[in-house]
SEKOLKOL-345936 format. One record per atom (N, C-alpha, C): residue number from 1; residue in one letter; chain; atom name; y, z, x. Coordinates in steps of 0.2 Angstrom, whole numbers, padded with zeros to 4 digits. Example, Ala and Ser with C-alpha at 12.3 -4.5 7.8 and 13.67 -1.06 7.14 Angstrom:
REM SEKOLKOL-345936
   num   residu   chaine   atome      py      pz      px
     1        A        A       N   -0028    0039    0066
     1        A        A      CA   -0022    0039    0062
     1        A        A       C   -0016    0039    0066
     2        S        A       N   -0011    0035    0064
     2        S        A      CA   -0005    0036    0068
     2        S        A       C    0000    0039    0064
***
This chain:
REM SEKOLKOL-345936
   num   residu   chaine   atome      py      pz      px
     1        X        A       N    0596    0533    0389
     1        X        A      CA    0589    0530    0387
     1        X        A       C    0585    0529    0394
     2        X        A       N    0579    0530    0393
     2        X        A      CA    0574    0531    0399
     2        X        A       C    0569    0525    0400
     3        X        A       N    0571    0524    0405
     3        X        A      CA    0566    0515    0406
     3        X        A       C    0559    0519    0410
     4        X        A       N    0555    0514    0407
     4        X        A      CA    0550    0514    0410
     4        X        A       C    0549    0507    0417
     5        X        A       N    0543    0510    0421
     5        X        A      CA    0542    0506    0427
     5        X        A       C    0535    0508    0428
     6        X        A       N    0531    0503    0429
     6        X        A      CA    0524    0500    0434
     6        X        A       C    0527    0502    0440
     7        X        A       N    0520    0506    0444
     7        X        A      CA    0523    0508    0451
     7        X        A       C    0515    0505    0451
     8        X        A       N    0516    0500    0460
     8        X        A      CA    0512    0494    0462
     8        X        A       C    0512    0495    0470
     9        X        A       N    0509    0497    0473
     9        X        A      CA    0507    0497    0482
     9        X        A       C    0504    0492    0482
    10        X        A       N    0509    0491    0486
    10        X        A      CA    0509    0485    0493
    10        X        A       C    0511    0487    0500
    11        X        A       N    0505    0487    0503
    11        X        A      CA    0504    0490    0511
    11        X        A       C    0507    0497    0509
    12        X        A       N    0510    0498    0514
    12        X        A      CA    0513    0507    0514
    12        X        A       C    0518    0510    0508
    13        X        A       N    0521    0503    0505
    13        X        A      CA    0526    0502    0501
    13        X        A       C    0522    0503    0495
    14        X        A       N    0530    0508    0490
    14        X        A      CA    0529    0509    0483
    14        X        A       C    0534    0504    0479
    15        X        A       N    0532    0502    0476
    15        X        A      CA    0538    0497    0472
    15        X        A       C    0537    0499    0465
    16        X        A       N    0543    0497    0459
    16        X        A      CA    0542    0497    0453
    16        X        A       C    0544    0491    0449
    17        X        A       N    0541    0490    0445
    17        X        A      CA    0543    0484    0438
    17        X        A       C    0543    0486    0433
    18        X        A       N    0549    0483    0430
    18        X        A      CA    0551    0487    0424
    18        X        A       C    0546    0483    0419
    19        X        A       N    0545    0490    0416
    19        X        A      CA    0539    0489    0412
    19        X        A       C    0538    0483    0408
    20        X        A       N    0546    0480    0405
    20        X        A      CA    0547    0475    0399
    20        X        A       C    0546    0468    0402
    21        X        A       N    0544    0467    0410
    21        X        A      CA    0542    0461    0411
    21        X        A       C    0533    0462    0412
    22        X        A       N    0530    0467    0412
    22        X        A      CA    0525    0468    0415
    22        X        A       C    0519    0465    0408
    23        X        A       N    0516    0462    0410
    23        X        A      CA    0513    0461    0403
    23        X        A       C    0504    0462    0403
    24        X        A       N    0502    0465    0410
    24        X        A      CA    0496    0466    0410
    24        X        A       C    0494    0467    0418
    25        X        A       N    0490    0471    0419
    25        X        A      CA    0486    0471    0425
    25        X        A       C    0478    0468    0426
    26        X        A       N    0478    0466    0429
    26        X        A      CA    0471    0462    0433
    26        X        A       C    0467    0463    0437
    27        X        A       N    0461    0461    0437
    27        X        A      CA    0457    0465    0442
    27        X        A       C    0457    0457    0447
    28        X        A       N    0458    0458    0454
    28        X        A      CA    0458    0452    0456
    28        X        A       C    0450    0449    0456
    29        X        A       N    0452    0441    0455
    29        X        A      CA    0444    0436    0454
    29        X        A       C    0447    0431    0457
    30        X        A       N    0443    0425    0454
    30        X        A      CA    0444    0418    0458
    30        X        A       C    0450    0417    0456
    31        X        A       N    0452    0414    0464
    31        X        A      CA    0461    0411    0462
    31        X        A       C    0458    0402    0465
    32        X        A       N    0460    0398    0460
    32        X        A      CA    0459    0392    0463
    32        X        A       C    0467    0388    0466
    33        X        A       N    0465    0388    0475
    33        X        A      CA    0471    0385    0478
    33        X        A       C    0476    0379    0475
    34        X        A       N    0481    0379    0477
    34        X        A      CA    0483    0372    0474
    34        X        A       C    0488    0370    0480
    35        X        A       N    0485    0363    0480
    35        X        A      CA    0487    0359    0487
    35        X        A       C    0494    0359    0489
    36        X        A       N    0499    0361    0494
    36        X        A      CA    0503    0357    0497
    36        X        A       C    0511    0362    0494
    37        X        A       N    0508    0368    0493
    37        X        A      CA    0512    0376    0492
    37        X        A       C    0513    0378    0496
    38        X        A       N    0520    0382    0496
    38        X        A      CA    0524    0388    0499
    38        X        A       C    0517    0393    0500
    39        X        A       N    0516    0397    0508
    39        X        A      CA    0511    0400    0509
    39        X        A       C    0509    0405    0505
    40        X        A       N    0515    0409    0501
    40        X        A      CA    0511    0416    0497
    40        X        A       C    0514    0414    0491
    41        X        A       N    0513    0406    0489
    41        X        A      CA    0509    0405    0482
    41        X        A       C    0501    0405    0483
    42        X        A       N    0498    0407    0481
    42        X        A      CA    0488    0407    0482
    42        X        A       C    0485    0402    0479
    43        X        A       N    0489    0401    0474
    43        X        A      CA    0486    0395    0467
    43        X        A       C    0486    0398    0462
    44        X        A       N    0481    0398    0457
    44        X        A      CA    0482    0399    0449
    44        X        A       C    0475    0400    0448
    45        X        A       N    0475    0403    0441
    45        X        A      CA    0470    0407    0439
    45        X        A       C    0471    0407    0434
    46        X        A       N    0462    0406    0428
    46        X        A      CA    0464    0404    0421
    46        X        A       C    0461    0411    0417
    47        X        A       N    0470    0413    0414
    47        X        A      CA    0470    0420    0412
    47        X        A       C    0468    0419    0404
    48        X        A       N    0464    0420    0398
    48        X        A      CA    0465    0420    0392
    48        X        A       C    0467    0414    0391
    49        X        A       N    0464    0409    0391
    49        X        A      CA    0467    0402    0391
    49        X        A       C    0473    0399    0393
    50        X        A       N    0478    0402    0396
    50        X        A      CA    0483    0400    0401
    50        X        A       C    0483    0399    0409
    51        X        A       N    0485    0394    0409
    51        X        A      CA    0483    0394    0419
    51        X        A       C    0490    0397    0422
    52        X        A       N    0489    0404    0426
    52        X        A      CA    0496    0408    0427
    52        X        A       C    0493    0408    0439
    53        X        A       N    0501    0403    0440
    53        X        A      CA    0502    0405    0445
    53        X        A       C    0501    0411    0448
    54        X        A       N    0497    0412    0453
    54        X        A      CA    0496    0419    0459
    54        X        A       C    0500    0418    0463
    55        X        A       N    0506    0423    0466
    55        X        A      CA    0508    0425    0473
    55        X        A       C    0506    0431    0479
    56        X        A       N    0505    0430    0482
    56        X        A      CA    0503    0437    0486
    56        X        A       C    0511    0438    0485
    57        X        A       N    0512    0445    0483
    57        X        A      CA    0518    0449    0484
    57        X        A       C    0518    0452    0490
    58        X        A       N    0517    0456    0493
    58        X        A      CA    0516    0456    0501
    58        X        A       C    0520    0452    0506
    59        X        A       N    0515    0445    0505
    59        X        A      CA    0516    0439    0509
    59        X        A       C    0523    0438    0510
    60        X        A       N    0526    0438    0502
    60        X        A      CA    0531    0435    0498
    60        X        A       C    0537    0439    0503
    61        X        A       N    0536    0447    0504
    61        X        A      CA    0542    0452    0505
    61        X        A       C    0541    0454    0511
    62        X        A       N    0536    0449    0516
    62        X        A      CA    0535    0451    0524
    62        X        A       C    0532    0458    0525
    63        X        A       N    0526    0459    0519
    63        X        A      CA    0523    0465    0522
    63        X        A       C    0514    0463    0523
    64        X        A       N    0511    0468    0525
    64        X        A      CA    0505    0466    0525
    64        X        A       C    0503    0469    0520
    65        X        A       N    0496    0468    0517
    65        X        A      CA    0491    0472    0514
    65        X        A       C    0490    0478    0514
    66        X        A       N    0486    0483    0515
    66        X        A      CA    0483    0489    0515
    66        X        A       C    0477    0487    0514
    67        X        A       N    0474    0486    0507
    67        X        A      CA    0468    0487    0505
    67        X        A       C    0466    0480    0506
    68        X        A       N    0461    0480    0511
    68        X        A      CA    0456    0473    0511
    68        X        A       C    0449    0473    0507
    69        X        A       N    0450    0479    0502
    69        X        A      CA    0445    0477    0499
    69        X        A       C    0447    0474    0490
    70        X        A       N    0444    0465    0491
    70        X        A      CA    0446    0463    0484
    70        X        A       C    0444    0470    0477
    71        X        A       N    0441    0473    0476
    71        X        A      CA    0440    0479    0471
    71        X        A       C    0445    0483    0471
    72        X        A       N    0449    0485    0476
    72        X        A      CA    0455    0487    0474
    72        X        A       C    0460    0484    0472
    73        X        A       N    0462    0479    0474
    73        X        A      CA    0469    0474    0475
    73        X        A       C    0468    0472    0466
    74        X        A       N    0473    0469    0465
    74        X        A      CA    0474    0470    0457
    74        X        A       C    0481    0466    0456
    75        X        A       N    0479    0461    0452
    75        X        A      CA    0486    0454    0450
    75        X        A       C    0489    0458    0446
    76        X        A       N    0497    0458    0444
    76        X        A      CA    0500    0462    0440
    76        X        A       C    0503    0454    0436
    77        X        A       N    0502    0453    0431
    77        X        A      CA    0504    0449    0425
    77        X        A       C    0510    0448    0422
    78        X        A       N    0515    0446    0425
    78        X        A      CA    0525    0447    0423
    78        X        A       C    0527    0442    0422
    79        X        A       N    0531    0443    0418
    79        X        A      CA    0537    0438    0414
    79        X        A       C    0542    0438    0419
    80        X        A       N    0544    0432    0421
    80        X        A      CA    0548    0432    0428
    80        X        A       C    0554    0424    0426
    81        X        A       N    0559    0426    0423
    81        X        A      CA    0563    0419    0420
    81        X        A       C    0560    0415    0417
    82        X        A       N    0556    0417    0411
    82        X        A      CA    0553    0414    0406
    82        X        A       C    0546    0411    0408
    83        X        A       N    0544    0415    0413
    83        X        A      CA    0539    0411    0417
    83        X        A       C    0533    0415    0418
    84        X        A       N    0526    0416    0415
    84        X        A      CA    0522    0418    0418
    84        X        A       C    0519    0418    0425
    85        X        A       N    0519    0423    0429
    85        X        A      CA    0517    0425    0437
    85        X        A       C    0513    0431    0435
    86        X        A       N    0507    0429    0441
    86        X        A      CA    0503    0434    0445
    86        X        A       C    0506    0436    0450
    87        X        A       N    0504    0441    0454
    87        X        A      CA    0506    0445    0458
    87        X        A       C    0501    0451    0463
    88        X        A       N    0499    0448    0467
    88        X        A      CA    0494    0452    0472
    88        X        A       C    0495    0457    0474
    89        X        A       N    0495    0464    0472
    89        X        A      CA    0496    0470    0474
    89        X        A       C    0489    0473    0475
    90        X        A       N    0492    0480    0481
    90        X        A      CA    0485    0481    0484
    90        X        A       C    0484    0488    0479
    91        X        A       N    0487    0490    0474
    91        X        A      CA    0484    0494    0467
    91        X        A       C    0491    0495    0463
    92        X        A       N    0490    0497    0457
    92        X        A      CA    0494    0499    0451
    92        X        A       C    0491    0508    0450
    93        X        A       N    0493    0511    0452
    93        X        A      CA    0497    0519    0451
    93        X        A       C    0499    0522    0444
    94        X        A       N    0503    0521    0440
    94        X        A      CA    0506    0523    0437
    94        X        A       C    0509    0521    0433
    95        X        A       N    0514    0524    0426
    95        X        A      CA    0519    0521    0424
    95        X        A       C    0524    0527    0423
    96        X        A       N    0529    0526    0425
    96        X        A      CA    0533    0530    0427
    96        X        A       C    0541    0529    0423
    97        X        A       N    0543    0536    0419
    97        X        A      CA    0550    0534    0415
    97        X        A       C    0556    0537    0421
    98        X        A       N    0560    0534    0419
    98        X        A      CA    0565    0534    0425
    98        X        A       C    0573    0537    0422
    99        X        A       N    0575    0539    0422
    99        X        A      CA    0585    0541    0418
    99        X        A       C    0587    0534    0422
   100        X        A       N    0592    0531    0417
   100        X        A      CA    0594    0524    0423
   100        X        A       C    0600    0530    0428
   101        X        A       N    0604    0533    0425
   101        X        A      CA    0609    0538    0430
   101        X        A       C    0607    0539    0437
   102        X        A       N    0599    0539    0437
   102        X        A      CA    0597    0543    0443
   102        X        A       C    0593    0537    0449
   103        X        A       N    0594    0530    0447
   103        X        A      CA    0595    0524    0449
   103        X        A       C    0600    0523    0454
   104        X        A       N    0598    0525    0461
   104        X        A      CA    0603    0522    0466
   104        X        A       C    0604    0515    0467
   105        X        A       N    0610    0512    0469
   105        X        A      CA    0613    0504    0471
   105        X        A       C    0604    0506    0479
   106        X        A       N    0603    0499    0479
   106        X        A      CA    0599    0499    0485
   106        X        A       C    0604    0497    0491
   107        X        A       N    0600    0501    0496
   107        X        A      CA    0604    0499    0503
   107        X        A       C    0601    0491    0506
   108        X        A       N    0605    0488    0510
   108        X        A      CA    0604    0482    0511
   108        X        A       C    0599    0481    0513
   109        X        A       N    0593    0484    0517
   109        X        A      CA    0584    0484    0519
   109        X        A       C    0582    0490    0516
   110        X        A       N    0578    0490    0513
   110        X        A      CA    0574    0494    0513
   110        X        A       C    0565    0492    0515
   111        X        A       N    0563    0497    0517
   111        X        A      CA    0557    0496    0515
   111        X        A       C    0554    0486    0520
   112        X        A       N    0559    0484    0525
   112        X        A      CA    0558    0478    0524
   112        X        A       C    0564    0471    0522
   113        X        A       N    0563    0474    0514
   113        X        A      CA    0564    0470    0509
   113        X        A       C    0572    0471    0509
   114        X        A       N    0575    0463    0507
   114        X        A      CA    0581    0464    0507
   114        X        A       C    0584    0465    0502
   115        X        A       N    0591    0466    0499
   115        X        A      CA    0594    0470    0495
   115        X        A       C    0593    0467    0488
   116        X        A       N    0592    0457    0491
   116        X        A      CA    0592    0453    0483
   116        X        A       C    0585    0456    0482
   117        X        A       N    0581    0456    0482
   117        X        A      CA    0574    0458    0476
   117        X        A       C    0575    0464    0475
   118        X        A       N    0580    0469    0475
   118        X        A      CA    0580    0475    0474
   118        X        A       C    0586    0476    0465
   119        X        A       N    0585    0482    0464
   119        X        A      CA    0586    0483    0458
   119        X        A       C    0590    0490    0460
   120        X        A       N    0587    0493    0464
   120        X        A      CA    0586    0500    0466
   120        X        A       C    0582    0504    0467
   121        X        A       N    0585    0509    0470
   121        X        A      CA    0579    0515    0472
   121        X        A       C    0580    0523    0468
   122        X        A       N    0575    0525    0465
   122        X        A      CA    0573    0530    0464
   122        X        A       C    0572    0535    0466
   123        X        A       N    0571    0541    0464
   123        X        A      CA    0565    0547    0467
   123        X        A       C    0562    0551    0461
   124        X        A       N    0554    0549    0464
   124        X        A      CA    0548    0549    0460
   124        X        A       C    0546    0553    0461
   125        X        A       N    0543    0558    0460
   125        X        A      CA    0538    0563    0463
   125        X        A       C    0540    0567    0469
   126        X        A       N    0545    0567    0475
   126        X        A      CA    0545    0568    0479
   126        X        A       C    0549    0563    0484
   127        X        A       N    0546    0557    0480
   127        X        A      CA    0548    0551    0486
   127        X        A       C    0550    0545    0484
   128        X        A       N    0554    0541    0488
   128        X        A      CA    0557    0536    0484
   128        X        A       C    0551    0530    0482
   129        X        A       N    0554    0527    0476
   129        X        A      CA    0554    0523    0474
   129        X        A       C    0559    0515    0474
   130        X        A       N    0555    0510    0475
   130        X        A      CA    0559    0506    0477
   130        X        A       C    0558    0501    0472
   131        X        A       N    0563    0500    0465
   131        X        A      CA    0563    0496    0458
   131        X        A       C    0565    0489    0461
   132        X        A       N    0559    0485    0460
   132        X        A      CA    0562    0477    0463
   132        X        A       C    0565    0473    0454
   133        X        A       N    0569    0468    0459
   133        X        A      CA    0571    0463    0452
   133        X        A       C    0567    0458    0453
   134        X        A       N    0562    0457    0449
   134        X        A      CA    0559    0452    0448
   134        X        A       C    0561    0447    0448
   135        X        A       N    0566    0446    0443
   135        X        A      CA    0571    0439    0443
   135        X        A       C    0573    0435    0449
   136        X        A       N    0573    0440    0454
   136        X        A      CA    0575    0438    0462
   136        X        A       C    0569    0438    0468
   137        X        A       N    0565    0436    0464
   137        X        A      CA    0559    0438    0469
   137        X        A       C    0558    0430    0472
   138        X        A       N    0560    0428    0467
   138        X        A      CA    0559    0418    0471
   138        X        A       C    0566    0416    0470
   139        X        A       N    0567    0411    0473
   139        X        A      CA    0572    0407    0475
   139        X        A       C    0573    0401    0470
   140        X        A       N    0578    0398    0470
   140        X        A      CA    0578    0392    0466
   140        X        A       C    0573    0386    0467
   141        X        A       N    0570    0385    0472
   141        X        A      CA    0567    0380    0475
   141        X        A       C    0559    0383    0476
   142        X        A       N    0559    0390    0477
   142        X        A      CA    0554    0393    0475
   142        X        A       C    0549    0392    0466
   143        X        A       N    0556    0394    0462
   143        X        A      CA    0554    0394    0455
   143        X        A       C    0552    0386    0456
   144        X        A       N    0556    0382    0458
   144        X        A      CA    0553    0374    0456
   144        X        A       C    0548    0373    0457
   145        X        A       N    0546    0376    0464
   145        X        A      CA    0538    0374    0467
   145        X        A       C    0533    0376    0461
   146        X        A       N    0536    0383    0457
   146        X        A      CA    0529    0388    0452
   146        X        A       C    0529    0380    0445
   147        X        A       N    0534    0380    0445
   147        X        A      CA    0535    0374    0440
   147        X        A       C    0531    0369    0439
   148        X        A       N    0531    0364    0447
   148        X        A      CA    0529    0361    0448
   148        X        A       C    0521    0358    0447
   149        X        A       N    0517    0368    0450
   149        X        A      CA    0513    0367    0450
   149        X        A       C    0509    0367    0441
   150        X        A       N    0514    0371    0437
   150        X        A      CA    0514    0372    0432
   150        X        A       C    0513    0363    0428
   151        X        A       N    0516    0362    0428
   151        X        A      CA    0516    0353    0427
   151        X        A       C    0508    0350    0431
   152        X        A       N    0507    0352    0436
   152        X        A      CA    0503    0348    0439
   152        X        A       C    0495    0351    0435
   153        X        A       N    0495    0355    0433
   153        X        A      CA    0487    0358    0431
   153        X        A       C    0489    0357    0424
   154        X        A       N    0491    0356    0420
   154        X        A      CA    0492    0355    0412
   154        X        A       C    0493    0347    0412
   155        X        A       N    0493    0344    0416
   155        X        A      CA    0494    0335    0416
   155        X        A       C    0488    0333    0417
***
């Protein structure tokens, strides 16, 4: 069976997300701060009546940007352990079907990034792909903070 993946640039880096967590792409707009956060939560932003936590992903994985211009960059919208998050990529490329066979174990860094937020690496086009696990992108105490804030803007 052939999965699907959202391919996302962040700085030089290609990442993918499986599609079943992806629930929309965004054009970046106002994100309102929220006091007293982990640096690459940004705050939140009121999506379709929902107020949906932003991360800088970059931030989050030790990379930098590329694109400094906000008309590129683009929030990608994911179900992440029952939780709705944004996510600040610096564009959305594609959507790309994968054979899971052809899905390597990730090597312990790649790209930076360590092996937990990884799923695997691909070859896409000519070049790898690096499929992050979402699930592992924040921390225990990380989700508490998204929580937190969650709590704190709906009270």
């Amino acid at each position: 069976m052939v999965e699907s993946y959202v391919i996302m640039r962040v700085g030089d880096q290609r990442y993918g997300a499986h599609v079943s967590q992806v629930q929309s792409v965004e054009r970046l707009g106002e994100i309102t701060p929220v006091p007293r956060t982990l640096s690459f939560i940004k705050g939140v932003i009121h999506l379709r009546g929902a107020v949906v936590p932003v991360i800088d992903l970059a931030e989050r994985v030790g990379l930098t940007h590329r694109a400094q211009d906000a008309d590129e960059m683009r929030v990608v919208i994911a179900e992440v352990e029952d939780r709705v998050v944004g996510m600040i990529v610096d564009g959305v490329e594609d959507v790309v079907q994968i054979p899971p066979e052809t899905i390597e174990p990730p090597p312990a860094v790649v790209g930076g990034l360590q092996a937990v937020y990884l799923k695997g690496v691909a070859r896409v086009g000519g070049g790898l792909l690096v499929l992050l696990n979402l699930n592992r992108v924040f921390s225990a105490a990380e989700s508490e903070q998204l929580q937190q804030i969650e709590q704190f803007i709906t009270s």
